[in-house]
SEROPA-828424 format. One record per residue (C-alpha): x, y, z; residue in one letter. Coordinates in steps of 0.25 Angstrom, whole numbers, plus 5000, padded with zeros to 4 digits. Layout:
residues N
XYZA;...
***
This chain:
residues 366
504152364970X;504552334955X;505652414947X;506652394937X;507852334943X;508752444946X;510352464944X;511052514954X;512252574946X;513052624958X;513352534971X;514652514980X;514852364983X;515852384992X;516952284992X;518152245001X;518152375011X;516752305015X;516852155013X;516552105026X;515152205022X;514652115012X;514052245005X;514252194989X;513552074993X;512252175000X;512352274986X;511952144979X;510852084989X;510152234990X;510252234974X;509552104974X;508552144983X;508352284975X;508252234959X;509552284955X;509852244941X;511252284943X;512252384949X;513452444948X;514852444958X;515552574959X;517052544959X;517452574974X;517452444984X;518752384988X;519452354977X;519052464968X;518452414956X;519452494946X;520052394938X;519752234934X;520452184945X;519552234956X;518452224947X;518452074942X;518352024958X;517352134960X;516552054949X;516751924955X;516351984968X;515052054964X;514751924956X;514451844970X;513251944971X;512552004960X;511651904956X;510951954945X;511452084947X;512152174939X;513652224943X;514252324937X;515552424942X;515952544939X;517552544937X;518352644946X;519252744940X;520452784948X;521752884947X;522552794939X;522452824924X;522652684920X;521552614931X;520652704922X;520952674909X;520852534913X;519652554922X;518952634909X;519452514899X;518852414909X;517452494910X;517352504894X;517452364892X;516652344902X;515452424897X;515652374883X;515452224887X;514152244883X;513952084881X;514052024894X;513152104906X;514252024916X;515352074910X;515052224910X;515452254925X;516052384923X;515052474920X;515752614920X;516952684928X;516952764941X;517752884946X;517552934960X;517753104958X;518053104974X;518452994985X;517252914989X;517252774994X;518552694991X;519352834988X;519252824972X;519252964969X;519953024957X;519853164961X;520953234952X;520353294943X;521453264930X;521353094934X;519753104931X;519853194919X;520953094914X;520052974918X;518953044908X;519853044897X;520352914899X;518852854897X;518752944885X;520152884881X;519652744881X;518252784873X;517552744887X;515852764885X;515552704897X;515052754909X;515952834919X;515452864933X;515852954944X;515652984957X;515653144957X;516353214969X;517253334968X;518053324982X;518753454981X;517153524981X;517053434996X;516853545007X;517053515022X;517253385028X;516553275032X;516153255047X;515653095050X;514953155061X;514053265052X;513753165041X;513153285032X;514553335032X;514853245020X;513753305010X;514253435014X;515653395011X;515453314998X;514453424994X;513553404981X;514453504973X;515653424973X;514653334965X;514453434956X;515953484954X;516353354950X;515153304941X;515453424933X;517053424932X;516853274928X;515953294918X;516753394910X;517953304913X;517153184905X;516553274894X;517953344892X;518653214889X;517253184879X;517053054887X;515852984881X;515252904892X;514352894903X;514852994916X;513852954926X;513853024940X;513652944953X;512652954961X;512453114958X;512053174972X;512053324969X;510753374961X;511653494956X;512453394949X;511253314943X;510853474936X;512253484930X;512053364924X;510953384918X;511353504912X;512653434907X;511753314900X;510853424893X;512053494886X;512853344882X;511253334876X;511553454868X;512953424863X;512653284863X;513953234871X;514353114874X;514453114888X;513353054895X;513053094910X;512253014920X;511853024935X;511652934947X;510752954959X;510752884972X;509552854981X;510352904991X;510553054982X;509153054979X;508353024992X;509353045004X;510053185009X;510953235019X;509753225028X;509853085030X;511153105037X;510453115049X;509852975047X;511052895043X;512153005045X;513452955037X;512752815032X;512252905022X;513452945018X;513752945004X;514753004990X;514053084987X;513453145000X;511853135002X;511653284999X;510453375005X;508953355003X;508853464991X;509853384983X;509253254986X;507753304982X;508353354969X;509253214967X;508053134970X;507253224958X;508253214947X;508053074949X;506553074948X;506553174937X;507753084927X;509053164929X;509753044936X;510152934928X;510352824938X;509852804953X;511152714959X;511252694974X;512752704976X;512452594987X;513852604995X;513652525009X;514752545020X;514752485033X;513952545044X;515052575054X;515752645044X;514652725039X;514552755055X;515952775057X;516752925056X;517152915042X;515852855036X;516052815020X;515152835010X;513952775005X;512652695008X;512052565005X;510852594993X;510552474985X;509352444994X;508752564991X;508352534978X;506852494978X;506652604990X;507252714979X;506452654966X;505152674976X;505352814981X;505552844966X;504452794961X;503852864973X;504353004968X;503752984955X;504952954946X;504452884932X;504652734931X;505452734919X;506552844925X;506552754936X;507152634930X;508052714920X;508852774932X;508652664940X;509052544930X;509152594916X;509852704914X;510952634922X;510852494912X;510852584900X;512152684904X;513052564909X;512552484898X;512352364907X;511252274900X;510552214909X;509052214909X;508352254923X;507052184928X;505852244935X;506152194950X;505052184962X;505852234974X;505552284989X;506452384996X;507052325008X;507552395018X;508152285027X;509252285016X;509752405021X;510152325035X;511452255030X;511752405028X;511452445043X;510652565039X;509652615027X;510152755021X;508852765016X;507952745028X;507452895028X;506952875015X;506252755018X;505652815030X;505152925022X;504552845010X;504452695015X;504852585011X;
***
């Protein structure tokens, strides 16, 4: 099968917490195999990645492995005031470094709204209106992501035994709550970037935004608003739970079939701007254990996903915008992607111990 080489512009590439794992070394051999042209690191391995000091060995590190393969990281942004100033400094120069593809590493800043993996959550709610007027402060145009979860919206607990109980705890409006309250925070300050939301989950959230792009249209404002999708968001739910039970588990939570069904055709209609897999492997016994972390390994899923698309009947060239382009043109990363020929492999899910996505190969093929 032949597609334009994607970019995959959300991974997790783990770091010292799973050394022994080797699971930056698999993100890279799975992009081989798949035609990335590139990806990008989110900022929350061991050491974080939130100022030069954890991110110059990080480069080093990556460096053993990419091949041809672009790297890019998204910054981390933290309580203290002037880790963001420096952090948002460090992602300007970056973005401006125009010149020299190598060079441009950090390709935007990253808040975490809510705990997730590696506990970087800048939930008060004066620290992340003041981190919006700091970017504005320093004339910053680039592109600021942001996982999107309001905790105090959270209802119930979460059982390891009844894996369903964390959808229902991290439900899709806390989503929602905080898409919104962030939004306003960015354009109160007139911050004139890029506010991109991770891998958007709730369809809700996707029909607010829309809503808010058509009026910026009318008043022609400055602030510019993308989404992501995961495959996972987009093709899996809470039913497959009872295929995996918490290896599935995820930040954002799989939500139910309805949402998915609706996920899946924002995509194939044009109102996501980027597919990503927010590929986060964790070891097996702990995904088996009582207090499961988050996330799945994706990258494989790659050609599997681009197939069941064009199956669905999405148009080629929104394909390779949200797959490749859109990504290339709104981090400004120049580089310029290749047709690739590539077959989906499933034995690569094997150094994982298990396939998230085996349902959907069962019921489609492979």
């Amino acid at each position: 099968m032949s597609y334009l080489s994607p970019y995959d512009g959300h991974v997790h590439l783990r770091g010292e917490e799973y050394a022994e794992h080797k699971f930056l070394k698999l993100a890279f051999r799975d992009a081989l195999v798949v035609g990335l042209c590139g990806l990008t690191e989110e900022p929350n391995p061991k050491p974080h990645l939130i100022d030069w000091k954890a991110i110059e060995p990080r480069i080093k590190e990556v460096d053993h492995y990419r091949g041809e393969i672009f790297h890019g990281m998204n910054i981390g942004l933290t309580h203290n005031r002037d880790q963001v100033i420096k952090a948002i400094k460090l992602a300007k120069k970056s973005q401006e470094s125009a010149e020299n593809l190598w060079e441009k590493r950090i390709v935007g800043d990253k808040t975490y709204y809510v705990d997730s993996t590696g506990n970087m959550g800048i939930k008060n709610n004066d620290e992340q209106l003041r981190n919006w007027k700091i970017r504005q402060q320093n004339r910053y145009t680039g592109v600021s992501k942001g996982h999107f979860e309001d905790e105090d919206s959270f209802k119930g607990e979460f059982d390891y035994q009844k894996p369903i109980t964390h959808s229902l705890r991290q439900n899709p409006e806390s989503e929602l709550i905080q898409v919104e309250r962030q939004i306003k925070y960015a354009t109160d300050t007139k911050f004139q970037g890029t506010f991109v939301i991770a891998h958007t989950s709730n369809p809700d959230t996707i029909d607010f935004v829309e809503e808010v792009r058509r009026k910026q249209r009318r008043k022609a404002s400055p602030l510019n608003i993308k989404m992501e999708m995961t495959w996972h968001h987009m093709l899996l739910n809470w039913n497959d739970y009872a295929h995996h039970k918490n290896r599935v588990k995820m930040n954002p939570p799989l939500r139910d079939q309805k949402m998915q069904e609706r996920n899946l055709e924002a995509v194939l209609v044009g109102r996501i701007d980027f597919i990503v897999t927010d590929h986060a492997p964790h070891p097996l016994e702990r995904k088996d254990s009582s207090e499961p972390p988050s996330g799945i390994p994706e990258i494989a899923f790659w050609p599997q996903g681009i197939r069941l698309l064009r199956k669905f009947g999405i148009d080629e060239e929104l394909l390779q915008k949200i797959t490749c382009l859109n990504t290339l043109e709104t981090f400004k990363i120049p580089i310029k992607p290749r047709i690739v020929n590539v077959t989906y492999n499933p034995e690569l899910w094997t150094a994982y111990g298990y396939n998230p996505f085996s349902r959907i190969d069962q019921k489609y093929g492979i």
